[in-house]
C-alpha positions as CSV (number, residue, x, y, z in Angstrom):
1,X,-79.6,31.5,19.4
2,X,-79.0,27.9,19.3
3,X,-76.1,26.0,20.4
4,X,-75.3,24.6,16.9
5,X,-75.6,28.3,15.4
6,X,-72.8,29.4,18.4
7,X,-70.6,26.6,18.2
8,X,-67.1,27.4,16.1
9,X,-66.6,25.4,12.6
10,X,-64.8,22.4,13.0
11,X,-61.2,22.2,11.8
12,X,-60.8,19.9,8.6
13,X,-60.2,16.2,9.6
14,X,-57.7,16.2,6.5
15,X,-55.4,18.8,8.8
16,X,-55.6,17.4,11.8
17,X,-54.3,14.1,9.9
18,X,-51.2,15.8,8.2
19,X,-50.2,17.4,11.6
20,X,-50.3,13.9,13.3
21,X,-48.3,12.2,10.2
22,X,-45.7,15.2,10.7
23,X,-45.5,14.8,14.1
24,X,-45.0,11.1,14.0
25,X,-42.2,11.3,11.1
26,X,-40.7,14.1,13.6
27,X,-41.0,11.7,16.5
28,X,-38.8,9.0,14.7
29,X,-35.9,11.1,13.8
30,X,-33.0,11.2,16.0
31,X,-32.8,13.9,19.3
32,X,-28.9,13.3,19.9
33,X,-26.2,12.1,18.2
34,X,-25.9,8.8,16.5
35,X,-23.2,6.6,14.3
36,X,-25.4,7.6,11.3
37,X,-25.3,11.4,12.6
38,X,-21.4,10.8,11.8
39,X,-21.7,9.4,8.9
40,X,-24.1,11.8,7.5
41,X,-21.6,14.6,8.6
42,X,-18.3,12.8,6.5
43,X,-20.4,12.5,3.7
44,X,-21.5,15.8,3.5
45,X,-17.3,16.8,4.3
46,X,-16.7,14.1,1.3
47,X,-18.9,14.8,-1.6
48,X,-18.2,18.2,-1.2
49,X,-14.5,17.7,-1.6
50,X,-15.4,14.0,-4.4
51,X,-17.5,17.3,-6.5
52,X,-14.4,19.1,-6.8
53,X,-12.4,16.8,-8.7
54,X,-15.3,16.3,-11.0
55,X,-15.4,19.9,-11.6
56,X,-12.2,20.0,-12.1
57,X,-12.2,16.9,-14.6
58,X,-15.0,19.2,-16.6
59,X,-12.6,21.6,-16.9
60,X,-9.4,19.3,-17.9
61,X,-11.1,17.6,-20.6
62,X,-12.1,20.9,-21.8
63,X,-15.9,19.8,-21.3
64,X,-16.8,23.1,-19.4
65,X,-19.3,23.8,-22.7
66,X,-20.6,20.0,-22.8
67,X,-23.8,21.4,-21.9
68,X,-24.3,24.4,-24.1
69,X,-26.6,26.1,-21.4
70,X,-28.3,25.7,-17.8
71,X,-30.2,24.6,-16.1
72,X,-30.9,22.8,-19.3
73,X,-27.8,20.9,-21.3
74,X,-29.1,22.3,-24.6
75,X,-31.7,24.7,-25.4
76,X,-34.3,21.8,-26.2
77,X,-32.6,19.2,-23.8
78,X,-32.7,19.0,-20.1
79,X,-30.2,15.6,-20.4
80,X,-26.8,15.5,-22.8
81,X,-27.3,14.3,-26.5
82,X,-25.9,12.2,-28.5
83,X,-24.3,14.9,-30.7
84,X,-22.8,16.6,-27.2
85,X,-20.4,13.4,-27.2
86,X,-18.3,12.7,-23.9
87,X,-18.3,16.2,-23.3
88,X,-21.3,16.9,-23.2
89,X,-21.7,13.4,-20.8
90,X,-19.2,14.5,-17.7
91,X,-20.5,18.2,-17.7
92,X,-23.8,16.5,-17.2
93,X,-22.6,14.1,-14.7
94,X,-20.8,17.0,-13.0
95,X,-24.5,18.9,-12.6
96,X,-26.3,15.5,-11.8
97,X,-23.6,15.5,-8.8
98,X,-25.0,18.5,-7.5
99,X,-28.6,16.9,-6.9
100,X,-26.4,14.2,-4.8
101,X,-25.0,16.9,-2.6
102,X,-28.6,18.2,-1.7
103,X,-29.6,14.9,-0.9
104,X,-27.1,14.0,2.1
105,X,-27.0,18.0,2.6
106,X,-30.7,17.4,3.4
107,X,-30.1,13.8,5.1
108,X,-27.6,15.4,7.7
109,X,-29.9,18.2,8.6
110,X,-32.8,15.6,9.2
111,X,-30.5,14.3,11.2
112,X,-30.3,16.9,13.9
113,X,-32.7,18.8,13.3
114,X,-34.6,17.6,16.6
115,X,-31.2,19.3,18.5
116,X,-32.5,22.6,17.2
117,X,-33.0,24.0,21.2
118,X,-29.5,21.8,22.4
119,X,-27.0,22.0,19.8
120,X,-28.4,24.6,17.6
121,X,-24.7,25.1,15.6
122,X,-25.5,21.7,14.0
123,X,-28.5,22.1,12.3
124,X,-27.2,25.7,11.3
125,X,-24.5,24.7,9.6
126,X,-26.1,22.0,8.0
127,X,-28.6,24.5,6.4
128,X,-25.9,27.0,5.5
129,X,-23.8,23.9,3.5
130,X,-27.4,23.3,1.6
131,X,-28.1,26.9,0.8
132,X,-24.5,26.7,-0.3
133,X,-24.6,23.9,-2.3
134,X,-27.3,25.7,-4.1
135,X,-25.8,29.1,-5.1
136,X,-23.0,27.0,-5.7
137,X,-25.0,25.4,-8.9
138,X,-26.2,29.0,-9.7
139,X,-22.9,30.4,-9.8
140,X,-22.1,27.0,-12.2
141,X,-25.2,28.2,-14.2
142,X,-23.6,32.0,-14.6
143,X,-20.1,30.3,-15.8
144,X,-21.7,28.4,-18.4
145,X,-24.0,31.8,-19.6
146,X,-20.6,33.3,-19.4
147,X,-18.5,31.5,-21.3
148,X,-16.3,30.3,-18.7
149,X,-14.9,33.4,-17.5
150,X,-11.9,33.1,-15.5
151,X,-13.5,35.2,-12.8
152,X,-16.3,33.3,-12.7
153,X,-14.7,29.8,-12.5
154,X,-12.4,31.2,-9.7
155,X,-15.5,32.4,-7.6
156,X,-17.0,29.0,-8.5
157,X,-13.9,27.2,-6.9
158,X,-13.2,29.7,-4.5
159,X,-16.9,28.7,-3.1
160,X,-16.6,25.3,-3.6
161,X,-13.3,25.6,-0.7
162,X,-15.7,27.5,1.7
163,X,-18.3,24.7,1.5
164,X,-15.6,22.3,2.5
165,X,-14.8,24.7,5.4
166,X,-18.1,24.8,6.2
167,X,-18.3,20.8,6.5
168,X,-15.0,20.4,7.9
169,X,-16.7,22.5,11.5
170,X,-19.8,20.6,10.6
171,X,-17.7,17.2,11.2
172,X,-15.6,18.8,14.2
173,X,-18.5,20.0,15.9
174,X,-20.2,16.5,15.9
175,X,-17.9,15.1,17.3
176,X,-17.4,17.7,19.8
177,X,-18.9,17.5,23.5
178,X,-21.6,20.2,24.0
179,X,-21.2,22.6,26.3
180,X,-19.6,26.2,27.1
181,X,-16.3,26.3,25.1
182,X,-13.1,28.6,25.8
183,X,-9.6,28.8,24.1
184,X,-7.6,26.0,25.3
185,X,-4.3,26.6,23.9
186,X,-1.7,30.0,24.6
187,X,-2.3,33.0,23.0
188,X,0.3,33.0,20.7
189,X,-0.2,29.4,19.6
190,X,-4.1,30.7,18.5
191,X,-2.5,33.1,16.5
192,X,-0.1,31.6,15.1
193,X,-3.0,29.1,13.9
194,X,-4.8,32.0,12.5
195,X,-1.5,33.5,10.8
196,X,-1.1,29.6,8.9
197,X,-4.8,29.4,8.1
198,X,-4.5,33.4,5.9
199,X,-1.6,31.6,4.5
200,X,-3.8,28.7,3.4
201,X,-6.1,31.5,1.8
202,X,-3.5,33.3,0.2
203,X,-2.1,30.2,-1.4
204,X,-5.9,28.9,-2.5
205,X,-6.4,32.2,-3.7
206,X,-2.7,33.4,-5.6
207,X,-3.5,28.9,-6.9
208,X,-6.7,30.0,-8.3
209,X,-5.4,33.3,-10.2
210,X,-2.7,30.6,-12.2
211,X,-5.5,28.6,-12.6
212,X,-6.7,31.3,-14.9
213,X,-3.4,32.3,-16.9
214,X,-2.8,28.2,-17.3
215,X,-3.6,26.5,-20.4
216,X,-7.0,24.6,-18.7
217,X,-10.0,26.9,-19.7
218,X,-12.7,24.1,-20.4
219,X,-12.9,25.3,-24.0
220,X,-10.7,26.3,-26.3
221,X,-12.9,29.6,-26.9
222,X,-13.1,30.8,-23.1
223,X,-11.0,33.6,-22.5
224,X,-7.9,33.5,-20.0
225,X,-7.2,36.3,-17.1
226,X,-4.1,37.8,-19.3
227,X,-1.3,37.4,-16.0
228,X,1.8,35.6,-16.8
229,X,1.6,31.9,-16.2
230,X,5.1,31.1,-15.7
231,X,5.8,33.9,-13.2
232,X,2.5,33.2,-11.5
233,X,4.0,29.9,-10.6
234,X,6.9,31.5,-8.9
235,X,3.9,34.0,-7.1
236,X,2.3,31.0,-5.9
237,X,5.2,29.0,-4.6
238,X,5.7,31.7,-2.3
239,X,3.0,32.2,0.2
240,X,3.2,28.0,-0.4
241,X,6.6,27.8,1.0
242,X,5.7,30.1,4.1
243,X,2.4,28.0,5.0
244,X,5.0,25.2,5.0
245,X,7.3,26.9,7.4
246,X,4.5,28.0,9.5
247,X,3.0,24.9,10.0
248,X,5.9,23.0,10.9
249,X,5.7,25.2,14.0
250,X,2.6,24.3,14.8
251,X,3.3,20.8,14.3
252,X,6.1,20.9,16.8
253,X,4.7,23.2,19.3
254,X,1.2,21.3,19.1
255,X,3.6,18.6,21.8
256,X,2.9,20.6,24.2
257,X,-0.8,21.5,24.1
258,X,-3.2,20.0,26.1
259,X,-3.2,16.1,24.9
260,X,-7.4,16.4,24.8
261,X,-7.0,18.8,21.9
262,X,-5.3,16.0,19.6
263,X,-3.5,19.2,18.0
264,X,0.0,16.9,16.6
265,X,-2.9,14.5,15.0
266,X,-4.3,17.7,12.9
267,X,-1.4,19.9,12.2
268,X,0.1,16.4,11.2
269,X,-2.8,15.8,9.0
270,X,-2.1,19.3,7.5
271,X,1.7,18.9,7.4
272,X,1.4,15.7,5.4
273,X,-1.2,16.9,2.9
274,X,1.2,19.7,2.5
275,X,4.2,17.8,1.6
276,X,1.9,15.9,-1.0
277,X,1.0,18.9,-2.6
278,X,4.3,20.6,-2.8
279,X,5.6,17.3,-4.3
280,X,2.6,17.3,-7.2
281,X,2.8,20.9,-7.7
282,X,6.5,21.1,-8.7
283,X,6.0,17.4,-10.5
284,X,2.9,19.2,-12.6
285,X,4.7,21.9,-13.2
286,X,8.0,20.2,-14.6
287,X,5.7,17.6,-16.9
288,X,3.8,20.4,-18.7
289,X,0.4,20.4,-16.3
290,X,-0.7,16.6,-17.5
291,X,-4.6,16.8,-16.2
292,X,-4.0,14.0,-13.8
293,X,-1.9,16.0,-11.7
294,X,-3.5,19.0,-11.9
295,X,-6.8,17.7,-11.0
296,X,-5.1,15.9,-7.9
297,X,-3.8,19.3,-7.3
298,X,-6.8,21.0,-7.1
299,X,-8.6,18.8,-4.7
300,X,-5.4,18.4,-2.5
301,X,-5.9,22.5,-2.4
302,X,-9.8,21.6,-0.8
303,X,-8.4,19.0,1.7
304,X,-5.5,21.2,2.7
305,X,-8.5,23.8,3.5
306,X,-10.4,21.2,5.6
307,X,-7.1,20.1,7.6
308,X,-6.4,23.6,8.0
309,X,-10.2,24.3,9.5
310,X,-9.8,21.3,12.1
311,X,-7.0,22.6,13.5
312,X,-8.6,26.1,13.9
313,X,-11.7,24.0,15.4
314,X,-9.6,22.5,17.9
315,X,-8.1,25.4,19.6
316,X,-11.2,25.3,22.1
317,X,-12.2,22.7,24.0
318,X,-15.4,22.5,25.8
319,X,-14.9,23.5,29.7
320,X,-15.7,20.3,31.3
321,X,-12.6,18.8,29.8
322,X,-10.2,21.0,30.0
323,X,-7.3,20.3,32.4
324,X,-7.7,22.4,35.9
325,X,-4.8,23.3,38.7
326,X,-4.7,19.6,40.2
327,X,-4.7,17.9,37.1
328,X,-8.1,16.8,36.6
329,X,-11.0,18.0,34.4
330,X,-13.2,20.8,35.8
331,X,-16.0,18.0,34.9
332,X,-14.8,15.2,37.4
C-alpha cells in the first residue's frame, strides 16, 4: 500500500483558521484584574439595581399591559405601536433594558474569564447573574401571560433583589485579594450579621406582600392578593423597625473590628440607606403612595439588599491580611 493511500486525511484549513482566530481573541482578553474589570463589575451591580426602578415605573404608570404579549409587544408586533401609546412605549423600553443587562452581564464575564483556574468565583458568578438576568425576562414573559398576578410580580421582584445580591459579591469579590479566606470578626458579631441580613429578607419580603394589596397593579384589570393594605403597612413596619435596631449594633460594634475589614464604612452604608427608607416609607404612606415615592422606595429596598450583602462579604478576610499575635499581617 502506498504512502498516500496510508496517510490520515488532512484536517480542514477553514478549522485550523477558526481555532487560531479564537485563540488569538482569547489571548487579548485580560488574565488578572483591571480598572475596566471594576467597572464592568459596578455596572453589572448598577443596571441591575437602574432595571428596577424601570420595572417599577411599568408598574406605577399602570403600563404593566403596554405590550399586550411576550416576547412579542403585540401579537403581530415585535416593537410598541402607535395605538399601544406611552404605555405601550415604557413596557417596551423596560424589556429593551433587559438586552442591556446581557450585554455588560456578558462584558464582565469576558472579562475574567481567563481567571477561570485562579479566581474561579469570578467568572461563576458572572455566569450565574447572566443565567439570571435571563429567567428573570422569562418570569417577566409569564407575568404578562398572566395578567399581572400578584404572585407573579412578587417572584419577579423578589428575583430581581437576588440578582443584586448576586452582583453586590460579584463587586466585593473583585475587589477582594485572592487567597485562603477565614472569618475575621467574633462569633457573635457573624451572627449577629446574619440575624440583620433575615431581617432584611423579611422586610423585602412582608414589602413585597403590601406591594400586592396596594393600589399599583400595572392595570386596572390585574387582580390584587386580597390582604389588608392598611394593616399590612403596620406588618411591614415591624420587622423594619427591628433591622433598624439591629443594625445600629453592628454599626457601633463594627469600631472594634479589625480596621482591614472597613465594617463601620458598610454597616454605615446600610444604616444610612435605612434611615432614607424609613423616612420615604412613612412620607409615601402619609401622601397616599404618589408613584415617585413608591418607586424610590422600591429600589432603596434593592440597595438596602446590596449594603446588606457587603457587610455579609466582609466578615472574612483573606489570611495574609489578617492581623496575627505581634500585630502584623501573617503576609509580612
Amino acid at each position: 500500500m502506498s504512502a498516500q493511500q496510508t496517510s490520515a486525511p488532512a484536517e480542514p484549513a477553514s478549522t485550523d483558521a477558526g481555532a487560531g482566530l479564537v485563540s488569538r481573541l482569547r489571548s487579548r482578553l485580560p488574565d488578572r484584574i483591571t480598572r475596566a474589570t471594576r467597572v464592568l463589575a459596578w455596572l453589572v451591580l448598577i443596571s441591575n439595581i437602574v432595571i428596577v426602578g424601570t420595572g417599577g415605573l411599568v408598574r406605577l404608570t399602570g403600563s404593566g399591559m403596554g405590550c399586550e404579549t411576550w416576547p412579542y409587544c403585540t401579537a403581530e408586533s415585535l416593537v410598541p405601536t402607535r395605538e399601544l401609546g406611552i404605555h405601550g412605549l415604557i413596557e417596551f423600553g423596560n424589556r429593551t433594558l433587559t438586552g442591556v443587562l446581557v450585554v455588560v452581564a456578558l462584558l464582565a464575564f469576558l472579562s475574567v474569564v481567563r481567571m477561570w483556574h485562579t479566581r474561579p468565583e469570578l467568572p461563576r458568578l458572572t455566569l450565574a447573574v447572566g443565567i439570571g438576568i435571563i429567567l428573570q425576562a422569562v418570569i417577566g414573559g409569564v407575568t404578562v401571560w398572566l395578567h399581572l398576578h400578584p404572585s407573579i410580580v412578587g417572584l419577579h421582584y423578589l428575583v430581581s433583589a437576588a440578582l443584586v445580591a448576586l452582583s453586590a459579591v460579584y463587586v466585593a469579590r473583585v475587589y477582594a485579594q485572592p487567597g485562603p479566606r477565614r472569618r475575621a470578626v467574633p462569633r457573635r458579631y457573624a451572627i449577629l450579621t446574619h440575624v440583620t441580613s433575615a431581617a432584611v429578607l423579611v422586610t423585602v419580603v412582608i414589602g413585597i406582600l403590601l406591594t400586592g394589596s396596594g393600589p399599583h397593579a400595572g392595570d386596572d384589570a390585574a387582580a390584587r392578593n386580597g390582604l389588608d393594605p392598611i394593616f399590612w403597612q403596620h406588618v411591614h413596619s415591624w420587622p423594619s423597625y427591628v433591622l433598624f435596631a439591629l443594625t445600629l449594633v453592628l454599626f457601633a460594634a463594627s469600631f472594634r473590628m479589625p480596621q482591614v475589614l472597613r465594617l463601620p464604612l458598610w454597616t454605615g452604608l446600610l444604616l444610612g440607606i435605612e434611615i432614607v427608607q424609613i423616612a420615604v416609607g412613612l412620607w409615601q404612606a402619609r401622601t397616599g403612595l404618589p408613584i415617585v415615592l413608591v418607586n424610590i422606595h422600591m429600589v432603596l429596598a434593592v440597595c438596602l439588599v446590596a449594603a446588606m450583602t457587603a457587610v455579609v462579604m466582609n466578615l472574612k478576610a483573606p489570611l495574609a491580611v489578617l492581623p496575627v499575635a505581634d500585630g502584623s499581617t501573617a503576609g509580612s
